[in-house]
Each structure stands twice: as structure tokens, then as C-alpha cells.
KOLLUMPA-543571 format. One record per residue (C-alpha): residue in one letter; x, y, z. Coordinates in steps of 0.25 Angstrom, whole numbers, plus 5000, padded with zeros to 4 digits. Layout:
AXYZ...
//
This chain:
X502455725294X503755665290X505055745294X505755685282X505755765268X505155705257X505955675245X505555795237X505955885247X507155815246X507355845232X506855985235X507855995245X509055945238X508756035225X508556155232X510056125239X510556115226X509856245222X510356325233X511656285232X511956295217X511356445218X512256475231X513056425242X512456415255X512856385270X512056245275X511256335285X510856405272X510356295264X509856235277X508956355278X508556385264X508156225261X507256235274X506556365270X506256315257X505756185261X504656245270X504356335258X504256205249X503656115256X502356125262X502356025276X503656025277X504056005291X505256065298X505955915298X505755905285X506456045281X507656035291X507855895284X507755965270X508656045274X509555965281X509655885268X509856025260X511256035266X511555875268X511355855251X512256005250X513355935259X513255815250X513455905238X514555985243X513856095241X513656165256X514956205262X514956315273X516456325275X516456385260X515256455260X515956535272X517156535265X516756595251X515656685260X516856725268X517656775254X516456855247X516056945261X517556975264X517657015247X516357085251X516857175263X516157085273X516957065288X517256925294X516156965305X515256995294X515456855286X515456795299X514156835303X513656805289X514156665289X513556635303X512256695295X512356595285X512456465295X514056455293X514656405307X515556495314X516956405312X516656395295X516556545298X517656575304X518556475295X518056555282X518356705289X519656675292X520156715279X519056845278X519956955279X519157075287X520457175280X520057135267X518557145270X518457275277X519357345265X518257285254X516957335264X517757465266X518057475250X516557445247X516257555258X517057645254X517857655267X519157685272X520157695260X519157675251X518257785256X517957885247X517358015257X518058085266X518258025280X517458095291X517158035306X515757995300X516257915288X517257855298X516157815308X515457765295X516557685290X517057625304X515657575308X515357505294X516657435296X516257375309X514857355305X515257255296X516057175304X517457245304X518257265314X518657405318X520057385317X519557335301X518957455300X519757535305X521057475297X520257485283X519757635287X521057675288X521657605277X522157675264X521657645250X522657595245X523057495255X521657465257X521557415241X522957345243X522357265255X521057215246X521957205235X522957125242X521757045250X521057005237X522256955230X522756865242
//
């Protein structure tokens, strides 16, 4: 059997790129992983060569087109979880998931601001100054633990825990704006 992909998986290949992409952005490992899953499903006697070059010509023709960058999708993925209350070892994490290597990470958290993040998770919880039951040891616990189980630090937590309301919605205010 030839190891080279036939000139309609070719085409196949190349539109389903173009598919993908136009509906959403994705990381290479992404589209090198959905391209290869959907070949095998398409094509019967398809060999693993023949898939890892399907693939690998996915994400060649998607760098030709400008239309795969990973140093922006963890940039813009970076923006919306911070908006979304998620911490920089949560995005992190996340990212690694998605097939983004650890220095593109790291270049894209260094403007997540945990502060900002920790006040919009607290507000969507409501905890600390935005908690609307009385504060006993148990709710406490409850509050503490949920910072840290998503990603913050204590000293995050514990700075937003004991924050007021006021200057908790001056600091997403003043966050948001900058």
C-alpha cells in the first residue's frame, strides 16, 4: 500500500481545514488531531502514514494561509479565562492541554492578572465582599478551599476574602478599564 495520500484525500484534507477553521480557532496539535480522526473515519484503508501526512499537510496549508497561530490563540484564550474568573495555573494547565508550548504560555500569562481574576471568580461565587450569607467557620473553609481549588494562591484568596465591596468593584472597575 502507498504511504502517500491520494489526491482526493488531499482535497478532503484541505477543505475540512478550511472548515474547521472558519467555524473556530484552534491550536496546531488541535487540528492535527481532529484532521487525523476524521480521515480514519472517512477513508476505509487508510494507513497510519497516509493519516500523519494528511495531517501534516492540515497544518502546513493552515500556515500557508495564515490562519494557525498559537502565540494568539493563547493570548486571546488567556483574556476570556482571566474575564472568566479562571487563575494563571488554571489557563496554564488548559493550554498545555490544548498542545500550546510552555514558553507561548508563559509569554501570554504575563499580562493575566490573578487580582483581577480571583475578584470576577469570587463575584460569580459570591464570596468575600461580594457574599451575601453570614460568615461562619464553615462558609470560610468553603470559600478558602474553592480559592485554591481553582489555582489561586492563598495569599489571593485570602487578600480578596478580606477585601471590602467597595474596593473590590473599584479594583474590577479600575482592572477593566486599564
Amino acid at each position: 500500500m502507498d504511504d502517500t495520500p491520494t489526491t482526493r484525500m488531499l482535497s478532503w484534507a484541505r477543505n475540512s481545514t478550511i472548515y474547521r477553521l472558519q467555524r473556530q480557532m484552534m491550536t496546531e496539535k488541535q487540528l492535527f488531531d481532529a484532521i487525523a480522526r476524521k480521515a480514519k473515519q472517512k477513508f476505509e484503508d487508510i494507513s497510519a502514514a497516509q493519516i500523519k501526512a494528511l495531517a501534516e499537510f492540515a497544518v502546513k496549508f493552515a500556515y500557508d494561509q495564515q490562519a494557525l497561530n498559537d502565540a494568539a490563540y493563547a493570548e486571546i484564550s488567556t483574556r476570556s479565562a482571566v474575564r472568566a474568573g479562571k487563575s494563571k495555573r488554571a489557563i496554564a494547565f488548559k493550554l498545555s492541554a490544548k498542545g500550546i508550548d510552555s514558553n507561548t504560555a508563559a509569554q501570554a500569562l504575563d499580562s493575566a492578572n490573578d487580582l483581577y481574576a480571583a475578584l470576577i471568580f469570587a463575584r460569580k461565587r459570591a464570596f468575600g465582599p461580594f457574599r451575601r450569607a453570614e460568615l461562619d467557620e464553615k462558609r470560610q473553609a468553603k470559600e478558602l478551599s474553592a480559592f485554591a481549588r481553582n489555582g489561586f494562591s492563598f495569599e489571593i484568596g485570602r487578600r480578596v476574602f478580606d477585601m471590602s465591596q467597595d474596593d473590590a468593584e473599584e479594583l474590577l472597575y479600575s482592572s477593566a478599564v486599564s
